[in-house]
N, C-alpha and C positions, 0 to 999 in steps of 0.2 A: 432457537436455543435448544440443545440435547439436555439430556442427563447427568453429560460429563462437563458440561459447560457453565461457567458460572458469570452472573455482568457484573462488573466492574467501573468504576468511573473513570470517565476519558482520562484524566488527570493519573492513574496509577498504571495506564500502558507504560513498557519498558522505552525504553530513553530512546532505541534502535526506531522502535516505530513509532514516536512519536517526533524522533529525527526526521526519518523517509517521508515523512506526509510532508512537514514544513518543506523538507528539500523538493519532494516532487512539485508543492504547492509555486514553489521560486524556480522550477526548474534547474534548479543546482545540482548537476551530477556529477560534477565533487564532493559535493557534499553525502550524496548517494551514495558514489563507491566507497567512503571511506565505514558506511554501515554493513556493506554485504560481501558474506564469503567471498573467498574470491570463484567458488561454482555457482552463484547465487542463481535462480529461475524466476524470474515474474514471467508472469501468465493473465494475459489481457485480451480481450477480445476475440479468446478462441486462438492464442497464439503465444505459443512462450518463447521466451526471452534468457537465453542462459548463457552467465557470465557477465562480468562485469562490463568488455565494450560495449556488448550488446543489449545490455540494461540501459546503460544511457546513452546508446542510440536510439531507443524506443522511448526514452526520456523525451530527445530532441527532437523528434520527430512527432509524438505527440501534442509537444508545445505547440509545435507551428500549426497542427489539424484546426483544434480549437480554442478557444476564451471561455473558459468557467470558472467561478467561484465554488469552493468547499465547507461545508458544514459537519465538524463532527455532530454524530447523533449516539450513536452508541457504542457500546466496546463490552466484550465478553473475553474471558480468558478458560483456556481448555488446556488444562496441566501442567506443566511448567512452561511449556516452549513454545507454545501454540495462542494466538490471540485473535481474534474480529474488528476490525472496526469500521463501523456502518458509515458512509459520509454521503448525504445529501449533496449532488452537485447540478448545481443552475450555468445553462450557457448555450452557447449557437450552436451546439450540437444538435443533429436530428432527437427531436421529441423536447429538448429544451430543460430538459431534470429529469434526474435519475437517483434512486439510491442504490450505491455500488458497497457489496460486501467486501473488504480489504482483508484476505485470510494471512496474516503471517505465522511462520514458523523459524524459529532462534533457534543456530544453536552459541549455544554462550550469550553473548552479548549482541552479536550478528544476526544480520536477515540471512537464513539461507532457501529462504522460499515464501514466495508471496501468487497469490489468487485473487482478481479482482475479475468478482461477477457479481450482477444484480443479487 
């Protein structure tokens, strides 16, 4: 957490992203696109993802890599448009748990940019 950054309880992230995690968690990328611009960028692994097919093709394909379970743990909000939220995730991934930072950035109501790294 910076200076500009303030935590917040999971409970008062914007609906957008508290949508996209439920949706990622069920792999629902209907559900998905109906939250992101339509230039949206996720950024996973060293590798972004821009627009909406190609968000949930990295959804789909995802799915099929591993089996993990998600634990919110915390969440920060930095200005209006900008939010964190930290998710503990258990599963057959190599190492087996990880806690991954989920950076979004809204504009409006919309994801139009997300970063997911330790």
């Amino acid at each position: 957490m910076t200076d500009s950054t303030v935590r917040i309880d999971i409970a008062d992230l914007p609906a957008a992203v508290r949508q996209f995690v439920a949706a990622l968690d069920a792999r629902d990328t209907a559900a998905v696109a109906g939250i992101l611009t339509p230039q949206a960028s996720v950024t996973d692994e060293g590798r972004t993802h821009t627009g909406i097919p190609s968000i949930t093709e990295w959804i789909a394909d995802a799915a099929s890599a591993f089996t993990y379970t998600s634990t919110p743990v915390a969440a920060e909000r930095a200005g209006t448009d900008r939010f964190t939220l930290t998710q503990h995730l258990e599963g057959d991934f190599p190492g087996g748990s990880v806690d991954l930072h989920y950076r979004f950035t809204l504009e409006g109501a919309l994801i139009s940019n997300l970063v997911i790294a330790p």
